[in-house]
C-alpha positions in Angstrom: 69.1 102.3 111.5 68.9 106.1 112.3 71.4 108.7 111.3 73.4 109.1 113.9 73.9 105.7 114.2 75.1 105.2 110.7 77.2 107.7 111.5 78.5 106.2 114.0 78.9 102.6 112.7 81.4 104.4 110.0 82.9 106.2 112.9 84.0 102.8 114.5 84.9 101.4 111.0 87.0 104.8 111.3 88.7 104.6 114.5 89.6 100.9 114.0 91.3 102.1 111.1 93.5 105.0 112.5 93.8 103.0 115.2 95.6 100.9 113.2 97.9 102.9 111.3 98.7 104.6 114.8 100.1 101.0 115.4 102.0 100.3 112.6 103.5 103.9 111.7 103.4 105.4 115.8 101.9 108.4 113.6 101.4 110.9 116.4 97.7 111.0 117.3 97.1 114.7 116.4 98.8 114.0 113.2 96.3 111.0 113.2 93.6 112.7 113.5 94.3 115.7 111.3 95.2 113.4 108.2 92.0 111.5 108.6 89.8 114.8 109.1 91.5 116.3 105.8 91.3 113.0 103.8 89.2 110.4 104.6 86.1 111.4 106.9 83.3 111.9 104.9 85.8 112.5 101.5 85.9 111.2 98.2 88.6 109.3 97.1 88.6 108.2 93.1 85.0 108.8 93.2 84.3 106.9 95.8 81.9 109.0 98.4 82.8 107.8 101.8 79.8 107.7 104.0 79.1 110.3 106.7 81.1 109.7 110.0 80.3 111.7 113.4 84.1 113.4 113.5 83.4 114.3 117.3 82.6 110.1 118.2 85.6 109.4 116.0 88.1 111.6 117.7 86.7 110.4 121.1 87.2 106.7 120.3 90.8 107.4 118.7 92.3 109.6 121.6 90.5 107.9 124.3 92.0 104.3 123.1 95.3 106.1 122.8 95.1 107.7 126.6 94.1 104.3 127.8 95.4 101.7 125.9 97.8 100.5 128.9 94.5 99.9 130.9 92.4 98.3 128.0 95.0 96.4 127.2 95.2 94.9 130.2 91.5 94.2 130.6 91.8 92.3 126.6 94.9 90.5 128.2 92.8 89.3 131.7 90.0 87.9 129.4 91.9 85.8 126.6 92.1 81.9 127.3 95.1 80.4 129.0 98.0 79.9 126.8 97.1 83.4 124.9 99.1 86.8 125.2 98.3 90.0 123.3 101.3 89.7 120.7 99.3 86.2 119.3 96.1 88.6 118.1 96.1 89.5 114.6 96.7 93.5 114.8 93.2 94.3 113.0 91.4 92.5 115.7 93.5 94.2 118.7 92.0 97.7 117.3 88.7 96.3 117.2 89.2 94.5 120.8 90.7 98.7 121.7 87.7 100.6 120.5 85.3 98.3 122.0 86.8 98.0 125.2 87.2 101.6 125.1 83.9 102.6 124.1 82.3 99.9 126.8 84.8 102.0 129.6 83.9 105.2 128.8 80.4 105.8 126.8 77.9 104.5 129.3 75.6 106.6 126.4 75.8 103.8 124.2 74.1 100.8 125.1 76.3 97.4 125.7 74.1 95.6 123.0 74.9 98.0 120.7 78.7 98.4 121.6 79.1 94.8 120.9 77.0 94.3 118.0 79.1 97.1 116.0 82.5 96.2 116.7 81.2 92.1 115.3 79.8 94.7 112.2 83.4 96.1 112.2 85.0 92.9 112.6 82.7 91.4 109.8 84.7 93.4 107.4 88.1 91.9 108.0 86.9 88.0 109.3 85.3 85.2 109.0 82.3 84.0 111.8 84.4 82.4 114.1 86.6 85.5 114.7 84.0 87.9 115.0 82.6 85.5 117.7 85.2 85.7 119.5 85.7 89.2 119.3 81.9 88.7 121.1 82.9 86.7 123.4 86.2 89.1 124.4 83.6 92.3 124.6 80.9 90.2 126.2 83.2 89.4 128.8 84.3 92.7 129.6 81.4 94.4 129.3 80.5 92.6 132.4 83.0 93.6 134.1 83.1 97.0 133.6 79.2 97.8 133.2 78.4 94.8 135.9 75.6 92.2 135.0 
């Protein structure tokens, strides 16, 4: 894994997590963004280190999901099974489901493969298997759709 994609991969982990909170709290996304530049990108925190994160791919993911979220959302919603609406996925994976979507719409510099394959890294850390396959499925599925094949 290089650098920058390390960098990166926290990054997501990142975004997912502001995301989040931007959920829960409505905290204003420059507030967002400010609290999580000041204290948590890169910080340490009880002496933990927190791993390097590319701040400008952060912000990118976090106000890009926020200035889209009405049209990702409805490209999550067109792809779940019958019988499933947005309000029946847990509120972790709906950030994760976001970013992706997100980062599949709007960063054709970053390979599908890899898009995928880190957001089932992010989900990884709050799932088991089968919901990080179907978080695989969910950005398989659009990722066809928006970036065709």
């Amino acid at each position: 894994m290089t650098a920058k994609s390390n960098t990166r991969s926290t990054a997501r982990l990142a975004a997912v997590q502001a995301l989040f909170q931007h959920e829960m709290e409505k905290t204003p996304v420059p507030r967002l963004l400010k609290e999580f530049h000041d204290h948590r990108l890169g910080a340490e925190i009880e002496d933990a280190q927190y791993r390097p994160v590319e701040v400008d791919f952060f912000d990118d993911l976090v106000v890009g999901v926020s200035e889209k979220r009405d049209e990702i959302d409805a490209l999550i919603a067109e792809k779940l099974a019958s019988g499933w609406s947005m309000g029946r996925l847990d509120k972790t994976m709906l950030q994760i489901l976001r970013a992706g979507a997100f980062e599949l719409m709007a960063r054709d510099d970053v390979p599908t493969g890899t898009v995928i394959s880190e957001y089932v890294d992010v989900a990884h850390a709050f799932f088991d298997k089968k919901d990080s396959g179907f978080i695989n499925g969910l950005l398989d599925a659009i990722a066809k759709q928006v970036r065709g094949g």
